[in-house]
C-alpha positions as CSV (number, residue, x, y, z in Angstrom):
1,X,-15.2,-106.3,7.3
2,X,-14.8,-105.3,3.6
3,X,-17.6,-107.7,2.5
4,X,-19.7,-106.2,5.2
5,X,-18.8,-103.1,3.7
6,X,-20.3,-104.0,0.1
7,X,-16.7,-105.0,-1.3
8,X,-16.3,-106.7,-4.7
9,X,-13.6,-109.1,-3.8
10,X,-10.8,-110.1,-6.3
11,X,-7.6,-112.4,-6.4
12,X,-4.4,-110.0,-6.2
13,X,-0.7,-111.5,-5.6
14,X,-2.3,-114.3,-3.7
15,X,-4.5,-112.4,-1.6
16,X,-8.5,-112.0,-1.6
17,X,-8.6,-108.0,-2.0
18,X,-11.2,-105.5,-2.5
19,X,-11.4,-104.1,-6.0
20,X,-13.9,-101.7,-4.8
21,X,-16.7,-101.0,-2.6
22,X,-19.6,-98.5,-4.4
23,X,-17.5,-97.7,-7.4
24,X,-13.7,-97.1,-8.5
25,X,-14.7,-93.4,-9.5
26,X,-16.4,-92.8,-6.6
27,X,-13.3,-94.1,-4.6
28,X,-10.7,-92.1,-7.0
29,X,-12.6,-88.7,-6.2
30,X,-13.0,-89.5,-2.3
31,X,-9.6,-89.7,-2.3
32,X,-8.9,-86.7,-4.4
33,X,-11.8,-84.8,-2.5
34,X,-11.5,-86.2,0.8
35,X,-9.7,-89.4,2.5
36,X,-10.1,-92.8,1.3
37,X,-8.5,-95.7,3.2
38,X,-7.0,-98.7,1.9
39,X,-6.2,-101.8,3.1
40,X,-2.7,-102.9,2.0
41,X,-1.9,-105.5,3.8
42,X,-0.9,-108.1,1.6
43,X,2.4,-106.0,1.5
44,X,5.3,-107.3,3.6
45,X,6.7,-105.8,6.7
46,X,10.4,-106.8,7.6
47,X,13.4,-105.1,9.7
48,X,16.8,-105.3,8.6
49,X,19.7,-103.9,11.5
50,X,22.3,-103.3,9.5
51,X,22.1,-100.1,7.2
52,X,25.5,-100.7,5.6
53,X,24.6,-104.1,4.5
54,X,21.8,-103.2,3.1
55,X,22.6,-100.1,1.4
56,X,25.2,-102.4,-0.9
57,X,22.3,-103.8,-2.4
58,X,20.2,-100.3,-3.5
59,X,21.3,-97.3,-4.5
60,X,19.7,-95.2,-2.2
61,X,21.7,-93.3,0.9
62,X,20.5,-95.7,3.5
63,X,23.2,-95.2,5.9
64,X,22.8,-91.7,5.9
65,X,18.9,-92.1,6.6
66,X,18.1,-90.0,10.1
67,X,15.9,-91.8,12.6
68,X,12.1,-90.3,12.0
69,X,12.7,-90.6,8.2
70,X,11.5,-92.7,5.3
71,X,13.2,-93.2,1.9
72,X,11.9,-95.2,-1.8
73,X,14.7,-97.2,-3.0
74,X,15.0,-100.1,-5.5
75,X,16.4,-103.5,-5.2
76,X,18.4,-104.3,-7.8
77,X,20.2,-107.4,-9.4
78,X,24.0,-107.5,-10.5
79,X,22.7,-106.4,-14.3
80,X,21.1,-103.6,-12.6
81,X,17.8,-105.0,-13.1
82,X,14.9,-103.9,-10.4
83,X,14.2,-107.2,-8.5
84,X,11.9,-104.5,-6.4
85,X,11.0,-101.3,-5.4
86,X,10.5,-100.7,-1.7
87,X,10.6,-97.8,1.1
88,X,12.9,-98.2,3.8
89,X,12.0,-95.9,7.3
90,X,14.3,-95.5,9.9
91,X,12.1,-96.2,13.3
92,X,12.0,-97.9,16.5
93,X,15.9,-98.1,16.6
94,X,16.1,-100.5,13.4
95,X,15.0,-100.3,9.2
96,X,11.5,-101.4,8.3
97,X,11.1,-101.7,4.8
98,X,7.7,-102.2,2.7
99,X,8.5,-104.6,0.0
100,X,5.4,-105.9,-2.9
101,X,3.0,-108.0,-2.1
102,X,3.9,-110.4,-5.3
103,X,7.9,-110.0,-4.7
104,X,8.3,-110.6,-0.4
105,X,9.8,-113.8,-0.8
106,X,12.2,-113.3,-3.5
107,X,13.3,-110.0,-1.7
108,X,14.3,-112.4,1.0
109,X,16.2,-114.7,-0.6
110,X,17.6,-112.1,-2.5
111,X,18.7,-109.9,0.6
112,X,20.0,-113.0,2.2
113,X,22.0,-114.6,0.0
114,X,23.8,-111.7,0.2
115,X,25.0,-111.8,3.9
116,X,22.0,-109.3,5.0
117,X,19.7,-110.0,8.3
118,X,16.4,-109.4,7.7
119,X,13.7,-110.4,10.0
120,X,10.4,-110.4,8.2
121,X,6.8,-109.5,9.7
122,X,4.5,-110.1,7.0
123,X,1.7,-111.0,9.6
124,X,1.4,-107.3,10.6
125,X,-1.3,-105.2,9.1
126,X,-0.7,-102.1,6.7
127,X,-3.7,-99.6,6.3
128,X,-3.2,-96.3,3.7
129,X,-5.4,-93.5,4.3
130,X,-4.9,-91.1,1.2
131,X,-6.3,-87.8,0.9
132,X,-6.6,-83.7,1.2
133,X,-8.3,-84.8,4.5
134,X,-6.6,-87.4,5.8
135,X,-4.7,-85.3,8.2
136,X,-7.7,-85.2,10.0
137,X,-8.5,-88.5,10.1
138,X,-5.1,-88.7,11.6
139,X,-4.9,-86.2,14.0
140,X,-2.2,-88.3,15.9
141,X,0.2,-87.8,12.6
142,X,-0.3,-83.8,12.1
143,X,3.4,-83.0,13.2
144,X,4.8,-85.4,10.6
145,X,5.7,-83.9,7.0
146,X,6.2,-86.0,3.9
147,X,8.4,-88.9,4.3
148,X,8.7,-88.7,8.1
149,X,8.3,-91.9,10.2
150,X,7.0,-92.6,13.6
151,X,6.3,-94.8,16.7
152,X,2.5,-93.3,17.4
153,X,-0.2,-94.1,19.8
154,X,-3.8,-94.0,17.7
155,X,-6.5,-94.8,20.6
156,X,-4.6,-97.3,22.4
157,X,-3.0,-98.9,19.4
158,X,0.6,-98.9,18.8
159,X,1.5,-98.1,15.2
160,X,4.3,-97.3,12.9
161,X,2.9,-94.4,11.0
162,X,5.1,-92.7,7.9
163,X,3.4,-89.9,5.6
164,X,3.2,-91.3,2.5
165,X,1.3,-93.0,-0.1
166,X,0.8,-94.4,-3.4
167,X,-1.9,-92.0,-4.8
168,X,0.2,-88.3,-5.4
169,X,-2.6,-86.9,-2.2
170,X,-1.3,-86.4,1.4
171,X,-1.4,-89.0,3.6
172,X,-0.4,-91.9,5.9
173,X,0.9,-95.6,5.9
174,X,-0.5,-97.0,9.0
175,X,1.1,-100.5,10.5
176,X,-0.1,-102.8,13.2
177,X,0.0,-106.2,14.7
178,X,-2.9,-107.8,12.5
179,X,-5.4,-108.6,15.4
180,X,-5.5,-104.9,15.6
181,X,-6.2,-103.9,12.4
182,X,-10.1,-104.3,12.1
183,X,-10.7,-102.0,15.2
184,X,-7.7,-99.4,13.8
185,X,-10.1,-99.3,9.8
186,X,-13.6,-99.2,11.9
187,X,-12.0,-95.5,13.8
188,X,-10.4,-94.1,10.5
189,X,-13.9,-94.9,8.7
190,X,-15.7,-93.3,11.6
191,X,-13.3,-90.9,11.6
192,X,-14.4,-90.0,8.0
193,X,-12.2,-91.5,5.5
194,X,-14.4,-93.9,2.6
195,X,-13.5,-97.4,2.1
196,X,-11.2,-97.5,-1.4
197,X,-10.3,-100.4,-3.6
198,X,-7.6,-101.5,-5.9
199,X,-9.3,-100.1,-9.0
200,X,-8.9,-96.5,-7.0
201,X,-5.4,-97.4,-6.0
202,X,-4.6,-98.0,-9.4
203,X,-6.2,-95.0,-11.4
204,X,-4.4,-92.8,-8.4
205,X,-1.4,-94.0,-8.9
206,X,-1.4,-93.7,-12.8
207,X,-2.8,-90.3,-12.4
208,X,0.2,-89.6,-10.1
209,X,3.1,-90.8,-12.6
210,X,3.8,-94.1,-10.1
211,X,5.3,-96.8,-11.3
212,X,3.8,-100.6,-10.6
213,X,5.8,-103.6,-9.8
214,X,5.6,-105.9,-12.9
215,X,3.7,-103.7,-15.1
216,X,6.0,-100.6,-15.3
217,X,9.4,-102.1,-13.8
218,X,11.1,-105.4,-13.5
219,X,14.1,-107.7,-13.4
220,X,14.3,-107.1,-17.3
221,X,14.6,-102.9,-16.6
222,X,16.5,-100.6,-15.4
223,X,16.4,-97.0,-13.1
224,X,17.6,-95.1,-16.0
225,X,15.2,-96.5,-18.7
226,X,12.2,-96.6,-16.0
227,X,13.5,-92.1,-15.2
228,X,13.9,-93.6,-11.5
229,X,17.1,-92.4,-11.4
230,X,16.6,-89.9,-9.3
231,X,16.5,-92.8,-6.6
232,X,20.4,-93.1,-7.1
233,X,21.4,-90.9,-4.2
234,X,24.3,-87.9,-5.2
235,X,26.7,-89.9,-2.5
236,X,26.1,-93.4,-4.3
237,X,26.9,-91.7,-7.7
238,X,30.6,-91.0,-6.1
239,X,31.1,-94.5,-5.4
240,X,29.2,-96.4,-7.3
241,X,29.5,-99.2,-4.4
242,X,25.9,-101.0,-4.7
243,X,24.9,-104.1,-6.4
244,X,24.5,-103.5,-10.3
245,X,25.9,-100.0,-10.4
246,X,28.7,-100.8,-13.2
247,X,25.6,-101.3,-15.9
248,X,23.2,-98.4,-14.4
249,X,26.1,-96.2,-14.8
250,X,26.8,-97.6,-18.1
251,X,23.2,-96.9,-18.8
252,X,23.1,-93.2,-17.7
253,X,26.6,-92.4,-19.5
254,X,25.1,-93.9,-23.0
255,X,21.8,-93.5,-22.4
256,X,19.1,-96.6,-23.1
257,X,17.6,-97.6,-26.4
258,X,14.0,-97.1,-24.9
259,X,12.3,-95.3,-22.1
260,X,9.4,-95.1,-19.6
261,X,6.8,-92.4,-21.1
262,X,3.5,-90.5,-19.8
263,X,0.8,-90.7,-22.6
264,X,-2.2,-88.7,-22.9
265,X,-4.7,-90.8,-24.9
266,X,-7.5,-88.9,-27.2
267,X,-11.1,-90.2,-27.1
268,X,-12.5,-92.6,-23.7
269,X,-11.0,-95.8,-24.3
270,X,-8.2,-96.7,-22.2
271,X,-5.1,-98.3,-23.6
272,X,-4.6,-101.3,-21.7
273,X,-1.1,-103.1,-20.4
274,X,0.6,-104.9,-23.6
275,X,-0.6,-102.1,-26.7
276,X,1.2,-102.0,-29.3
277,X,2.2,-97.7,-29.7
278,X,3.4,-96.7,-33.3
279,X,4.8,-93.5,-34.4
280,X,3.8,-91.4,-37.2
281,X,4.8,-93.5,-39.9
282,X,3.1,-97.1,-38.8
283,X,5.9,-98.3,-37.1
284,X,5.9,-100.3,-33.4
285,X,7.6,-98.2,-31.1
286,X,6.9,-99.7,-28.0
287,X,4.2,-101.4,-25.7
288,X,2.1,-99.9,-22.9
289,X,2.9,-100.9,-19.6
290,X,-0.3,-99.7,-17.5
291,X,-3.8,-98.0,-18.8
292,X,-6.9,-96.3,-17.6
293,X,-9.5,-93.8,-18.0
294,X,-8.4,-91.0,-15.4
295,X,-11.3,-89.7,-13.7
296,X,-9.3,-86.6,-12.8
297,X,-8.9,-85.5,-16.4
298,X,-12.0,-87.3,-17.8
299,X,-10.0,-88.8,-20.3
300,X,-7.4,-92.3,-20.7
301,X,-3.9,-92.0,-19.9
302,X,-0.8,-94.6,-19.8
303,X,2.7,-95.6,-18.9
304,X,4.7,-97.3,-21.6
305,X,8.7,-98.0,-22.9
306,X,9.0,-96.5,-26.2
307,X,12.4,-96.0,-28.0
308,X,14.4,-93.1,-26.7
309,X,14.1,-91.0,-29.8
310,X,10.1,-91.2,-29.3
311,X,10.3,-89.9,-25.6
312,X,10.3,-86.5,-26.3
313,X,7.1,-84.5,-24.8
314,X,4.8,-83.7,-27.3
315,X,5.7,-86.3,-29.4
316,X,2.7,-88.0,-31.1
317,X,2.2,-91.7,-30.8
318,X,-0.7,-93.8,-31.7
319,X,-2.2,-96.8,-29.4
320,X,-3.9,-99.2,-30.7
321,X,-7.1,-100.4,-28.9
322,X,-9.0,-103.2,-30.5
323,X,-7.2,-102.9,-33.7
324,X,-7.8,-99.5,-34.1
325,X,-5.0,-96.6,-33.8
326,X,-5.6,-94.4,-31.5
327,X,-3.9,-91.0,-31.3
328,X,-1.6,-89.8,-28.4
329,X,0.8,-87.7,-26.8
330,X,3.4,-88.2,-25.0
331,X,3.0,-86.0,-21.9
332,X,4.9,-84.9,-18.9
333,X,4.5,-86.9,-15.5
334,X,2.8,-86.9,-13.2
335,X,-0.4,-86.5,-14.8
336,X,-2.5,-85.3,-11.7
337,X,0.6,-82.9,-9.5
338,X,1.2,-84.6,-6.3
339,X,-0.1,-82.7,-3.2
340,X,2.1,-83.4,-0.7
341,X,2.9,-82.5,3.0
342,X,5.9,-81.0,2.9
């Protein structure tokens, strides 16, 4: 179906994936404009029973999660490292969680050498329709708000449908078996949203302030020095009762030598992953993380760790692209505000 659809096809956490379809601005804006759908897919579905177990490995609240509702959480290591970062919905009487496409497996060796049940589904289907308009692509969703979860019926299909995304825009996370999932992207295109790829997906998400899985976070960081510390829910902050929680508190008390910065970038070049950024007098401060030219603000921004006493808004950094410095700022996230359904 996506080459049919004029796809560019790429290799992506071992999966053949669209990178786009007529063009990654095109995509952004329908998505910004309209409703774009994704295919995310190569994602992996899995239901864990028991919340308790598995909330001593995060530190969201996942005990106290209500039926009908979703939650982002991170998996983390006993340094307090972020093995992943994953959303967790309470539906259909058990956990579902959402885990990367690149980190499924070690998530479940992870989760299970620690005495957790977790049955994984990574043959079922995950479509993202993202958008001002995707509400009414998705009629069958219009009573859920952001971060709800549900058991919905969308023309004879069963699917778990939670309103969310990875883009900043309203919109829906749509799973089903996998032999339904070509019929299920034919009605939401015919329904009007435009086929998106992962150059879209990624310029959305930057523009949103998002972090990505082995770009912006990893084993090697933390939630304090990645500002996801507002994932540490106020009750797990009394107890301190998950796995890694000594050194993320240790972290938050003392605060971290670097941290996870928005930059604004002058001029049209984006700043890829791995430039060096340099402060006023010359000197490496830190690297960026993610890059792109954001069609939103018709100019480049990035994510990057830079040392704490650099992190200030305003502050001015330079990037250097192909040898040359570049001048930017570092700039409040998100970039683009999030529109959400709340």
């Amino acid at each position: 179906m996506h080459r049919r659809l004029g796809a560019r096809m790429v290799e992506f956490a071992g999966y053949e994936m669209p990178l786009q379809y007529t063009g990654i601005i095109a995509e952004h804006q329908a998505c910004r404009e309209g409703a774009a759908l994704f295919d995310v897919s190569h994602m992996g579905q899995a239901h864990v029973a028991d919340a308790r177990a598995l909330e001593a490995l995060v530190p969201g609240d996942i005990a106290g999660l209500p039926p009908g509702r979703q939650r982002y959480t991170l998996l983390l290591n006993a340094a307090g490292g972020i093995i992943d970062d994953l959303m967790v919905a309470h539906v259909g009487g058990h956990l579902q969680l959402v885990l990367n496409a690149g980190r499924k497996q070690v998530d479940l060796a992870h989760i299970r050498a620690h005495g957790v049940a977790i049955t994984p589904h990574f043959e079922r289907a995950l479509l993202a329709v993202q958008g001002p308009k995707a509400g009414a692509v998705l009629p069958e969703g219009a009573l859920l708000k952001f971060m709800d979860a549900a058991l919905l019926d969308v023309a004879g299909i069963g699917c778990v449908v939670t309103r969310s995304g990875y883009t900043g825009e309203d919109g829906f996370e749509i799973g089903c078996a996998a032999a339904d999932a070509e019929r299920l992207a034919e009605l939401l295109l015919a329904r009007g949203a435009t086929p998106a790829g992962l150059g879209a997906r990624d310029s959305l998400r930057l523009e949103a302030g998002l972090c990505l899985y082995g770009n912006d976070i990893d084993e090697e960081r933390n939630p304090v020095e990645a500002n996801l510390t507002w994932a540490i829910a106020k009750r797990r902050r009394v107890g301190w009762d998950f796995l890694g929680a000594a050194p993320v508190r240790a972290a938050l008390g003392a605060g971290t030598a670097e941290k996870l910065v928005g930059i604004k970038v002058s001029g049209r070049a984006p700043a890829r992953a791995g430039a060096e950024i340099r402060d006023a007098r010359g000197e490496c401060v830190g690297r960026v993380t993610s890059g792109c030219f954001a069609p939103s603000l018709n100019a480049p921004i990035a994510l990057g760790y830079v040392r704490a006493g650099c992190a200030a808004d305003g502050t001015a950094l330079d990037l250097i692209v192909r040898d040359k410095p570049i001048p930017g700022i570092v700039a409040p996230l998100p970039f683009v505000p999030h529109r959400y359904a709340r």
